[in-house]
mmJSON file of the N, C-alpha and C atoms, coordinates in Angstrom:
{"data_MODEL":{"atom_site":{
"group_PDB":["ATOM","ATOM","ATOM","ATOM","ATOM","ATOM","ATOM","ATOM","ATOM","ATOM","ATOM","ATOM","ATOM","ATOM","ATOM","ATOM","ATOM","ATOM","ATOM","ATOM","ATOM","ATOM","ATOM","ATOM","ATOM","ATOM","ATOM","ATOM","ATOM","ATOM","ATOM","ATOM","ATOM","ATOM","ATOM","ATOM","ATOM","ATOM","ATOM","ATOM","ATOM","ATOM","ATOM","ATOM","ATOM","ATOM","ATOM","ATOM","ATOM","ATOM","ATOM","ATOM","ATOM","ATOM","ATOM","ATOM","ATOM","ATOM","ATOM","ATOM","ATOM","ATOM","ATOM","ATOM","ATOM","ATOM","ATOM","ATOM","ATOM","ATOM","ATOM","ATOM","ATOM","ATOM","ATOM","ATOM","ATOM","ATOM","ATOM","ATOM","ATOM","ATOM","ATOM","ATOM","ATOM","ATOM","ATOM","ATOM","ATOM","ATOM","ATOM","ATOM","ATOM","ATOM","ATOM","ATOM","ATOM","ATOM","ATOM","ATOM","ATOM","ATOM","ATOM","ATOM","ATOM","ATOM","ATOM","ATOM","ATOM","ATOM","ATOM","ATOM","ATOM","ATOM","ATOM","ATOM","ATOM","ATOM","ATOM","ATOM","ATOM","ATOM","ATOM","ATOM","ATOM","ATOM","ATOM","ATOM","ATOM","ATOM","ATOM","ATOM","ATOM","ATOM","ATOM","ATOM","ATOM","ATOM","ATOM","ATOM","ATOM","ATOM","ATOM","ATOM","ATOM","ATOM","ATOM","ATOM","ATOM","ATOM","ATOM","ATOM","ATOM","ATOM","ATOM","ATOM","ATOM","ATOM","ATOM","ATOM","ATOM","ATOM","ATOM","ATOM","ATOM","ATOM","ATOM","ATOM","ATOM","ATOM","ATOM","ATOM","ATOM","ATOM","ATOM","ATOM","ATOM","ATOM","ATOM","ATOM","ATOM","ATOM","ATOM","ATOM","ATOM","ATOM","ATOM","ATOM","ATOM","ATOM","ATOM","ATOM","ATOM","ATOM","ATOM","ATOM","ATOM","ATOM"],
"id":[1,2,3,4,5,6,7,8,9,10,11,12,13,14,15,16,17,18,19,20,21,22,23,24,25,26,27,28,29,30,31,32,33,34,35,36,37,38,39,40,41,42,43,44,45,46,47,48,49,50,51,52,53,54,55,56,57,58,59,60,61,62,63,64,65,66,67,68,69,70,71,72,73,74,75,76,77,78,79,80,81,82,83,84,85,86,87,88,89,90,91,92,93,94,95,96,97,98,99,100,101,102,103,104,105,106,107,108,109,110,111,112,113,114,115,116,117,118,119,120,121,122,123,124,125,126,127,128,129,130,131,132,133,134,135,136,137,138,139,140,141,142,143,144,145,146,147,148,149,150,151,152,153,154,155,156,157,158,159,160,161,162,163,164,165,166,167,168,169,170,171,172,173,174,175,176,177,178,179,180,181,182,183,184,185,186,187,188,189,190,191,192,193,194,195,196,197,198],
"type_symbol":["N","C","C","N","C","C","N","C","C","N","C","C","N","C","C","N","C","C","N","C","C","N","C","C","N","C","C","N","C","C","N","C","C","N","C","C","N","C","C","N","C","C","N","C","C","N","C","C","N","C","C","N","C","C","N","C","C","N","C","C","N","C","C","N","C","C","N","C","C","N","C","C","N","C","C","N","C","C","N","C","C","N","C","C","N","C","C","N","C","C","N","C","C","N","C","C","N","C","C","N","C","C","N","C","C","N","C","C","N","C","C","N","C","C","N","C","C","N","C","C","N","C","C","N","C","C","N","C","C","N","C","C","N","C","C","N","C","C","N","C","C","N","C","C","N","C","C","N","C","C","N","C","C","N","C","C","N","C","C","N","C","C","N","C","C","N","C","C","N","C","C","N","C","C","N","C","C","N","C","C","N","C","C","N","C","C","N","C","C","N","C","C","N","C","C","N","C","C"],
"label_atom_id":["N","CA","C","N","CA","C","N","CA","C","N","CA","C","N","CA","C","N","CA","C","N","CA","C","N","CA","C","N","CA","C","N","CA","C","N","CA","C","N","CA","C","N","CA","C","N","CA","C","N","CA","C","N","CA","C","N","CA","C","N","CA","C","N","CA","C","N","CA","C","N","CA","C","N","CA","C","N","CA","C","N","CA","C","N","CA","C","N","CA","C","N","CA","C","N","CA","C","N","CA","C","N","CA","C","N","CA","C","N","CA","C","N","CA","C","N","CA","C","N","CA","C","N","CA","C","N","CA","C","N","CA","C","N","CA","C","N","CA","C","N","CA","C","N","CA","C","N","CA","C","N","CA","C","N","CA","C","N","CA","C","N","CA","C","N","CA","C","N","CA","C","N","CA","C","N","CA","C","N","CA","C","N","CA","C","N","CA","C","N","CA","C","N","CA","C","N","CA","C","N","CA","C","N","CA","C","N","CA","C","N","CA","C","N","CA","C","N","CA","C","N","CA","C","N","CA","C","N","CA","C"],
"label_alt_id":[null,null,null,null,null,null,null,null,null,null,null,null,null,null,null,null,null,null,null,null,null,null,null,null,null,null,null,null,null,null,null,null,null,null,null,null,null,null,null,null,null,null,null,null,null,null,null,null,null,null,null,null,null,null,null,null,null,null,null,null,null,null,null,null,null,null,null,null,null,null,null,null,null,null,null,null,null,null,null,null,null,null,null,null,null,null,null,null,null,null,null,null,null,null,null,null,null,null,null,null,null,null,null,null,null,null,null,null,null,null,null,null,null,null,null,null,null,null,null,null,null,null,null,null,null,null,null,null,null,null,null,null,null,null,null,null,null,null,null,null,null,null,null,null,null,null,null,null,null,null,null,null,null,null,null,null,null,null,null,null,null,null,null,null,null,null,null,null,null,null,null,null,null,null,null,null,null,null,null,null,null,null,null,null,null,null,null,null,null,null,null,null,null,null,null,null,null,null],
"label_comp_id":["UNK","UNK","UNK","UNK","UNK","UNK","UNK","UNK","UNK","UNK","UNK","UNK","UNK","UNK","UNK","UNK","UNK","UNK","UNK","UNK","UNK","UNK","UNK","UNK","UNK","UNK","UNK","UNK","UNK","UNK","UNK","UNK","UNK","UNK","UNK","UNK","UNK","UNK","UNK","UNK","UNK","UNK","UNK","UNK","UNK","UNK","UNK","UNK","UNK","UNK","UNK","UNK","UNK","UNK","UNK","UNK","UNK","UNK","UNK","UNK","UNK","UNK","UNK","UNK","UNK","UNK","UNK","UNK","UNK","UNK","UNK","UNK","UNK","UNK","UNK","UNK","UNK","UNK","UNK","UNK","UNK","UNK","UNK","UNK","UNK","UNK","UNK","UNK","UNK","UNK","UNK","UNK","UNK","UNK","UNK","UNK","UNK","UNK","UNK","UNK","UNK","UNK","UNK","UNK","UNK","UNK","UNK","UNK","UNK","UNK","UNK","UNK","UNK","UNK","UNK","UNK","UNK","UNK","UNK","UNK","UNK","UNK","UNK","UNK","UNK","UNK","UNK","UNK","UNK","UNK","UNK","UNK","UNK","UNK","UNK","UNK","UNK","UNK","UNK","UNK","UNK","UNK","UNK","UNK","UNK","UNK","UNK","UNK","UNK","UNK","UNK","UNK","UNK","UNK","UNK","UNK","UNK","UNK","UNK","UNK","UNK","UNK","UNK","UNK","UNK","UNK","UNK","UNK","UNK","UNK","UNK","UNK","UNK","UNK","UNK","UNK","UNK","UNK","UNK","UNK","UNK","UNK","UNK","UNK","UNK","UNK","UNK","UNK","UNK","UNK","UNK","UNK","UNK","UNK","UNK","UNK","UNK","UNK"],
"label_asym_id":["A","A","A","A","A","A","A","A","A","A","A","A","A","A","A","A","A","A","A","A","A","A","A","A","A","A","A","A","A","A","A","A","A","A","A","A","A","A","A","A","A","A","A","A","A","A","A","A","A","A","A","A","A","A","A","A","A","A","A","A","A","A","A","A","A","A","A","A","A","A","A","A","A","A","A","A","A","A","A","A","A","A","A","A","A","A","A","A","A","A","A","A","A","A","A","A","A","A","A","A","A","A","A","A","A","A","A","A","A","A","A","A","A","A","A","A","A","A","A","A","A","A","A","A","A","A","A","A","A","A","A","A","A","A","A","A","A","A","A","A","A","A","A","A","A","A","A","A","A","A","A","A","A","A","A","A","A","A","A","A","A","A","A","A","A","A","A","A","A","A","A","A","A","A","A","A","A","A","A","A","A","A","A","A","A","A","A","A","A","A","A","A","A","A","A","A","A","A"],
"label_entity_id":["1","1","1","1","1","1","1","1","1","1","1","1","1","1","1","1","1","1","1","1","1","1","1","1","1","1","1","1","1","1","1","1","1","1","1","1","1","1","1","1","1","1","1","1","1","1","1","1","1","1","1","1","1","1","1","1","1","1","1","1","1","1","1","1","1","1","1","1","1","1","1","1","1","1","1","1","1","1","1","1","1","1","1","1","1","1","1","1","1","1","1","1","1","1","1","1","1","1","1","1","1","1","1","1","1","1","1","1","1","1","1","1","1","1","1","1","1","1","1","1","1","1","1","1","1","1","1","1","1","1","1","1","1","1","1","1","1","1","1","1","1","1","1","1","1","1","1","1","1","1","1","1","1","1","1","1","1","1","1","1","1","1","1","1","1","1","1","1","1","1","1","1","1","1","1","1","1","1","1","1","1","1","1","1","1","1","1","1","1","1","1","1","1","1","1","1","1","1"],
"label_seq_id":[1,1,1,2,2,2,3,3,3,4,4,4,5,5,5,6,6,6,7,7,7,8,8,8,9,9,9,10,10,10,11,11,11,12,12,12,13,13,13,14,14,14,15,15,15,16,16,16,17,17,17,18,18,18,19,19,19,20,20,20,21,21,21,22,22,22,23,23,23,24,24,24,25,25,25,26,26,26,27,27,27,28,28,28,29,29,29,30,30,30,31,31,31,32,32,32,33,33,33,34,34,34,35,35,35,36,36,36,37,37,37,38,38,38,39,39,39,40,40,40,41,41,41,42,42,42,43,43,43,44,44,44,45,45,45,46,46,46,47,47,47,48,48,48,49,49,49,50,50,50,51,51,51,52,52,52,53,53,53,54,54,54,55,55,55,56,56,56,57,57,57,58,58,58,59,59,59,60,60,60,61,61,61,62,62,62,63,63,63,64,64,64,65,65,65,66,66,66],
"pdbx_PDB_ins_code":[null,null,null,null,null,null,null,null,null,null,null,null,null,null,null,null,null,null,null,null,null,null,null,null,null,null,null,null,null,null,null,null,null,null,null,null,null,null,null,null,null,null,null,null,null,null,null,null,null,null,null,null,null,null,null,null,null,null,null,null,null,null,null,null,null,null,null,null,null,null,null,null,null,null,null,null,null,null,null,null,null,null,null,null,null,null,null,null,null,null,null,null,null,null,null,null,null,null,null,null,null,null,null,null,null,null,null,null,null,null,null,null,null,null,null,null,null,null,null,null,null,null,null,null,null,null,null,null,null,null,null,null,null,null,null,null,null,null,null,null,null,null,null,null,null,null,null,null,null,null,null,null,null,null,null,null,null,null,null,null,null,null,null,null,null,null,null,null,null,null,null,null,null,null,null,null,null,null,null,null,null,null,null,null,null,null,null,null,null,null,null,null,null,null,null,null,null,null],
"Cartn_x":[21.642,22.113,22.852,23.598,25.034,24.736,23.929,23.758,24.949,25.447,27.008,26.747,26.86,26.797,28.52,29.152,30.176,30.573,31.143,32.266,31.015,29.656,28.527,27.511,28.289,26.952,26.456,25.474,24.859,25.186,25.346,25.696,25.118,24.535,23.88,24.373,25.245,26.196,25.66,25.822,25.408,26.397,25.928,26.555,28.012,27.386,28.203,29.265,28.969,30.15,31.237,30.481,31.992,32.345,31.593,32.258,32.17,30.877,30.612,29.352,29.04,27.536,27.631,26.564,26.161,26.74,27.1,28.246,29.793,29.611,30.74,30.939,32.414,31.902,32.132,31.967,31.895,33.416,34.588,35.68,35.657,35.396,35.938,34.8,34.015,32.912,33.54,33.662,34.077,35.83,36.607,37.479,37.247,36.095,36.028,35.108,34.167,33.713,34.988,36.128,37.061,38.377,37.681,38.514,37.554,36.242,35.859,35.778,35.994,36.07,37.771,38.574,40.104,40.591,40.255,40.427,41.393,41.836,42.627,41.716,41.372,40.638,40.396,41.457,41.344,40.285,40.554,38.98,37.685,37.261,36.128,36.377,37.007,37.701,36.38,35.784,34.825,33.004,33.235,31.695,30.921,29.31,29.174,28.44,27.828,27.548,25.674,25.019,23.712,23.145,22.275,21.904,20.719,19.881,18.058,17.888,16.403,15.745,15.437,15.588,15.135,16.663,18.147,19.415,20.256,19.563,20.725,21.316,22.615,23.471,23.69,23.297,23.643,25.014,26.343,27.44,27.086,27.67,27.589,28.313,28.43,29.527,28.569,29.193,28.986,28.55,26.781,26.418,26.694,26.866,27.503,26.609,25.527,24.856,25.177,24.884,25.219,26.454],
"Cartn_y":[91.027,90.648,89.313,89.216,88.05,87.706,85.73,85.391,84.618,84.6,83.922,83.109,81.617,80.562,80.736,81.246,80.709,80.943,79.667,79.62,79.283,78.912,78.773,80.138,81.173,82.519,82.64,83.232,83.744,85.145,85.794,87.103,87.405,88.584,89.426,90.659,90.384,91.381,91.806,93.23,93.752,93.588,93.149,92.908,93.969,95.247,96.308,96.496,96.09,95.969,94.493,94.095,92.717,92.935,94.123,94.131,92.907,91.949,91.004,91.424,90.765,91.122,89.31,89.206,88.098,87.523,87.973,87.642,87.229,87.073,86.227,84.636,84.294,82.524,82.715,81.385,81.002,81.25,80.865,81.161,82.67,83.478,84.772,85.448,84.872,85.33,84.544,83.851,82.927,83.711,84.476,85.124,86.345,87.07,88.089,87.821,86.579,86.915,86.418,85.611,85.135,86.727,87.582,89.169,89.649,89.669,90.174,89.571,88.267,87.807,88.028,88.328,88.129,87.122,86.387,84.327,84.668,83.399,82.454,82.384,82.602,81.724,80.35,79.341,78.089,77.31,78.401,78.167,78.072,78.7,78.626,77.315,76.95,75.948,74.825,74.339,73.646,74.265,75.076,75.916,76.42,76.063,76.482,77.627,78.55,79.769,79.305,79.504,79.292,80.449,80.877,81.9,81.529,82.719,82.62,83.167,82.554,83.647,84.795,85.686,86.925,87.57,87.048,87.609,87.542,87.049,86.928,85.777,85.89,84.821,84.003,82.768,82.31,81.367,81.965,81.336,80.609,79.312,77.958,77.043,76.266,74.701,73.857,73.785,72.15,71.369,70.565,69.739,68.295,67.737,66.663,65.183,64.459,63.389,62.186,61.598,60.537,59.926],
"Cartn_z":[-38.229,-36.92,-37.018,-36.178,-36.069,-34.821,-34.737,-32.949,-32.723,-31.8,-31.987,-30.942,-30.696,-29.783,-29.452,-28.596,-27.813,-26.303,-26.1,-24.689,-23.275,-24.165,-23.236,-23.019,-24.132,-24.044,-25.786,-25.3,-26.769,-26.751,-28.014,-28.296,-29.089,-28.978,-30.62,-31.039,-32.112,-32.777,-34.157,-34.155,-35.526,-36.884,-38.135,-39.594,-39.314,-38.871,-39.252,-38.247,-36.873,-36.116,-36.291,-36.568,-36.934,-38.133,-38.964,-40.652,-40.901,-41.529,-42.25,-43.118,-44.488,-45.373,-45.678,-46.54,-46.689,-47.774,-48.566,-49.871,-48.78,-47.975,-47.193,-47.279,-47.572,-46.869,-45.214,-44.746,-43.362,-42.937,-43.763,-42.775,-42.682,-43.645,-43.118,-42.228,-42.03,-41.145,-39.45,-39.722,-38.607,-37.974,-39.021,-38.729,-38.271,-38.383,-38.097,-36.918,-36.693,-34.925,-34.191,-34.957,-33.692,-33.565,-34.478,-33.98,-32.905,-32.81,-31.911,-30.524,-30.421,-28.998,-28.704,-29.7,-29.402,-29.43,-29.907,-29.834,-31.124,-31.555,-32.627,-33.599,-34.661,-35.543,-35.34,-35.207,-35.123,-33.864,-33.16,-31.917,-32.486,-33.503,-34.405,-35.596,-35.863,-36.87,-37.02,-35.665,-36.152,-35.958,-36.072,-35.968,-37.293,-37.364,-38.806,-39.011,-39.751,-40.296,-40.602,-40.025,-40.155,-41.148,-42.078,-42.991,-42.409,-42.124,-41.959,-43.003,-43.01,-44.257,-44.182,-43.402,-43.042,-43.116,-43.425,-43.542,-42.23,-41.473,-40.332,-40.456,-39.326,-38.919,-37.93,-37.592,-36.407,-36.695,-35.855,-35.907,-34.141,-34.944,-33.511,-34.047,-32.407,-32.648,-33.85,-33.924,-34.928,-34.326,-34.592,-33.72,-34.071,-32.851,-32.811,-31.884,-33.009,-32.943,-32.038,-31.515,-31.478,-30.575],
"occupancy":[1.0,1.0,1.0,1.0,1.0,1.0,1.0,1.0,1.0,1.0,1.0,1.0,1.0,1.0,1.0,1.0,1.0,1.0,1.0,1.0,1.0,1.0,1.0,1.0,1.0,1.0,1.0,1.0,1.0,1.0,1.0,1.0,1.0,1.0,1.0,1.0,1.0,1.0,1.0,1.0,1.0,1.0,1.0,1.0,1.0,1.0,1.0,1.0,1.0,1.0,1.0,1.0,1.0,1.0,1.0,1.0,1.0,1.0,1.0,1.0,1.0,1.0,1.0,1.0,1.0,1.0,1.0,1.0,1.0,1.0,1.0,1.0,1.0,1.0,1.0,1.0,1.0,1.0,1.0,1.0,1.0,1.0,1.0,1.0,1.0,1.0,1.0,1.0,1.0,1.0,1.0,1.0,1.0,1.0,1.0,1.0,1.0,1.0,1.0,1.0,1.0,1.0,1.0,1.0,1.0,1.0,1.0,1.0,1.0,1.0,1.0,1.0,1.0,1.0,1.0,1.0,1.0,1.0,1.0,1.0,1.0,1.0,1.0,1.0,1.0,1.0,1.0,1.0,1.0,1.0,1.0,1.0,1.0,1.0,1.0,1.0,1.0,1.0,1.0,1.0,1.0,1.0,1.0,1.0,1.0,1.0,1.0,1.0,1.0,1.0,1.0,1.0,1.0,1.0,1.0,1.0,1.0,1.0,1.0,1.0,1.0,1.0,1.0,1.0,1.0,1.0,1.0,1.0,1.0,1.0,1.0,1.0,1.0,1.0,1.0,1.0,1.0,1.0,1.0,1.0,1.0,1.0,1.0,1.0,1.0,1.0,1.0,1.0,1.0,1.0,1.0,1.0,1.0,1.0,1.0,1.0,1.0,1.0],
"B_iso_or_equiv":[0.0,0.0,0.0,0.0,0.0,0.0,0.0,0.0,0.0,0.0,0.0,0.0,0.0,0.0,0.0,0.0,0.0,0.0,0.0,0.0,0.0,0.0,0.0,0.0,0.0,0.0,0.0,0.0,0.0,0.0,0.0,0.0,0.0,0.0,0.0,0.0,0.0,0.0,0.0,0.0,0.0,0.0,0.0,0.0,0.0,0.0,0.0,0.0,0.0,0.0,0.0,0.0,0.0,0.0,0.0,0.0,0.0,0.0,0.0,0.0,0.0,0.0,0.0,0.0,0.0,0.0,0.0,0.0,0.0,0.0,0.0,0.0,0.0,0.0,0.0,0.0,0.0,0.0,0.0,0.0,0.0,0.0,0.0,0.0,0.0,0.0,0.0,0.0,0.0,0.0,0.0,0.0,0.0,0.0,0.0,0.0,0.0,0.0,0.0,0.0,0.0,0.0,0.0,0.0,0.0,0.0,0.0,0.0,0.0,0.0,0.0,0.0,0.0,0.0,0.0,0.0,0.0,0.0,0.0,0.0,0.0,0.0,0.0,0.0,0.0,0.0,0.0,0.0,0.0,0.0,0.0,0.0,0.0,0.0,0.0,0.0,0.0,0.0,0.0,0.0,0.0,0.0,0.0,0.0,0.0,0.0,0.0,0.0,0.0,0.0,0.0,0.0,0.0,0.0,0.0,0.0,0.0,0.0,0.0,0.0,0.0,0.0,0.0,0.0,0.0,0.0,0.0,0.0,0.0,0.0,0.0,0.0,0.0,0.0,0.0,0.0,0.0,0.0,0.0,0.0,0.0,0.0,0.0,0.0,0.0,0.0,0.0,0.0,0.0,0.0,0.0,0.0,0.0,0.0,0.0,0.0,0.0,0.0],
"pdbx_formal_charge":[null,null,null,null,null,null,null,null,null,null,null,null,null,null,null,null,null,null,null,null,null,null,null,null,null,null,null,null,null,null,null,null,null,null,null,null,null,null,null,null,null,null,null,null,null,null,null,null,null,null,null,null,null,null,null,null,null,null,null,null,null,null,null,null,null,null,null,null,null,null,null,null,null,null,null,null,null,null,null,null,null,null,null,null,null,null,null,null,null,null,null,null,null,null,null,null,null,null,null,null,null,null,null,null,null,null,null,null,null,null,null,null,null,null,null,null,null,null,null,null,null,null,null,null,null,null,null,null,null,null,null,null,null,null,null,null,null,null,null,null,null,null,null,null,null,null,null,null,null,null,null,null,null,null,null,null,null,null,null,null,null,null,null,null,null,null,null,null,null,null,null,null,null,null,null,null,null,null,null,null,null,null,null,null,null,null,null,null,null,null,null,null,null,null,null,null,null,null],
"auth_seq_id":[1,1,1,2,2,2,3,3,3,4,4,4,5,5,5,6,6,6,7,7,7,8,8,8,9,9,9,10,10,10,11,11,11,12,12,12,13,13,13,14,14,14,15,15,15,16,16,16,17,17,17,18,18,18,19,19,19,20,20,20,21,21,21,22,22,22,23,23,23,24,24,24,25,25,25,26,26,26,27,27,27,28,28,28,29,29,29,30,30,30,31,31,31,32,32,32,33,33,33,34,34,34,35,35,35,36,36,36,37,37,37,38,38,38,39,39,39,40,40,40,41,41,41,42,42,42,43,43,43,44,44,44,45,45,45,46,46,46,47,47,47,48,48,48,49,49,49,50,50,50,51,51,51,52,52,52,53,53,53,54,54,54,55,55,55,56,56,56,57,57,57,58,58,58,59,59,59,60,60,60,61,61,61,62,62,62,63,63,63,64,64,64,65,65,65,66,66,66],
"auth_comp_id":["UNK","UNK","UNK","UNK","UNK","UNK","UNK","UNK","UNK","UNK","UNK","UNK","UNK","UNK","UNK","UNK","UNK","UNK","UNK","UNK","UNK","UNK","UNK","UNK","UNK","UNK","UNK","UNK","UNK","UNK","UNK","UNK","UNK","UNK","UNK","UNK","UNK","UNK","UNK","UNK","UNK","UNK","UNK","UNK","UNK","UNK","UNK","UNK","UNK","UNK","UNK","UNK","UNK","UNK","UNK","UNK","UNK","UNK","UNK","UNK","UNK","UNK","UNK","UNK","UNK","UNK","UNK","UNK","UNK","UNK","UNK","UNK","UNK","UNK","UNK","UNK","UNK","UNK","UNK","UNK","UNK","UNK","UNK","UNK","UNK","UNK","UNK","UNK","UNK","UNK","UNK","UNK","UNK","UNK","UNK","UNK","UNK","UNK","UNK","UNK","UNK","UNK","UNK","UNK","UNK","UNK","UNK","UNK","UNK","UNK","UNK","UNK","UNK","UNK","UNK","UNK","UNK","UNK","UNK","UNK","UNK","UNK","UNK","UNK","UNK","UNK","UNK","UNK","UNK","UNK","UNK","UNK","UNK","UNK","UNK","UNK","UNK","UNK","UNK","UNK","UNK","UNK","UNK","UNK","UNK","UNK","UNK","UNK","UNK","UNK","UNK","UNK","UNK","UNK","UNK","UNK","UNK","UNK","UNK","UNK","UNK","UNK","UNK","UNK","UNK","UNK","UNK","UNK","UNK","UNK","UNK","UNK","UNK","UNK","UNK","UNK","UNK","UNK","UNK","UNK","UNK","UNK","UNK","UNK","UNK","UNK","UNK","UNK","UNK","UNK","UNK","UNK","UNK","UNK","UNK","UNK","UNK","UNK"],
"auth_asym_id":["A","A","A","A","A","A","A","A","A","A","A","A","A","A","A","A","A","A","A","A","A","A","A","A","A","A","A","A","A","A","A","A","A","A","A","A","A","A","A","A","A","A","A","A","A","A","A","A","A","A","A","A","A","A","A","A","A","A","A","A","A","A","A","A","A","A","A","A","A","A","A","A","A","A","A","A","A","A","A","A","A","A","A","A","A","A","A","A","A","A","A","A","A","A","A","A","A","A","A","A","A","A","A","A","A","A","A","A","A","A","A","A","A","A","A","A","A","A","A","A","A","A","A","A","A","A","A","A","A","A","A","A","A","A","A","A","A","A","A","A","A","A","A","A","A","A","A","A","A","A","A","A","A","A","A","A","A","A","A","A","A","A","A","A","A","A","A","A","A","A","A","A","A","A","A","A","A","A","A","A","A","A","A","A","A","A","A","A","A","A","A","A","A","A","A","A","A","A"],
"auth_atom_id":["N","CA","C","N","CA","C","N","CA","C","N","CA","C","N","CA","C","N","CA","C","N","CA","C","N","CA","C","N","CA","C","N","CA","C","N","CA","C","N","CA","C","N","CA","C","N","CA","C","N","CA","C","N","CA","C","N","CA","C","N","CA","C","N","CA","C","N","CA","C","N","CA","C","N","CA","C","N","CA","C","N","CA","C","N","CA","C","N","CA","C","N","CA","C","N","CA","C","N","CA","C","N","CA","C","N","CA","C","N","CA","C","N","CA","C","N","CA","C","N","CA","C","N","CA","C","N","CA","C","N","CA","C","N","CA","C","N","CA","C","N","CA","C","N","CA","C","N","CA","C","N","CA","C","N","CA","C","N","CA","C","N","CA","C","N","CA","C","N","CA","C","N","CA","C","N","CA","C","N","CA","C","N","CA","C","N","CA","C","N","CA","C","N","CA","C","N","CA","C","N","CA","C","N","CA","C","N","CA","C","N","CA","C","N","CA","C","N","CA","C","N","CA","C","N","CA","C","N","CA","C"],
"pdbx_PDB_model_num":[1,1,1,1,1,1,1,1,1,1,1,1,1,1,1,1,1,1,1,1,1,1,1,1,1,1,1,1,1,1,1,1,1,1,1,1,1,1,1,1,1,1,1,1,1,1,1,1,1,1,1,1,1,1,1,1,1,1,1,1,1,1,1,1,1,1,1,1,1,1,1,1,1,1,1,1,1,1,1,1,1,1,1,1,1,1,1,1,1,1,1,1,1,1,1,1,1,1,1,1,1,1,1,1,1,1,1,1,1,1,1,1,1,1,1,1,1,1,1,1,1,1,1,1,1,1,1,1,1,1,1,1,1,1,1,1,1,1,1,1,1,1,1,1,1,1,1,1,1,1,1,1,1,1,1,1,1,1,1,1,1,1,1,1,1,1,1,1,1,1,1,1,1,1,1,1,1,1,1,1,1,1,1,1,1,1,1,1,1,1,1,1,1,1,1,1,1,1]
}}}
């Protein structure tokens, strides 16, 4: 499962519908949830690729401290 933090919603998308596996890096994972919202890639540009231990993904903004 793929939890996707954007635009202020959470989404839970399956590996197999966004066509991503875990032998991915983050941009092309990050290219293929910005095909499924219809966005730009570059809208995702600063968001990072979380790995759980159990194989899922949580794609989210980049948190920002301080």
């Amino acid at each position: 499962m793929v939890h996707i933090r954007y635009d202020g919603r959470s989404v839970d998308v399956s590996e197999a519908e966004l066509r991503v596996h875990t032998g991915m890096n983050d941009a092309e994972i990050r290219e293929r949830v910005a095909r499924h919202f219809d966005i730009g890639p570059r809208q995702l540009e600063f968001y990072v690729v979380d790995r759980t231990p159990s194989g899922d993904m949580i794609v989210r903004p980049e948190a920002v401290y301080g």
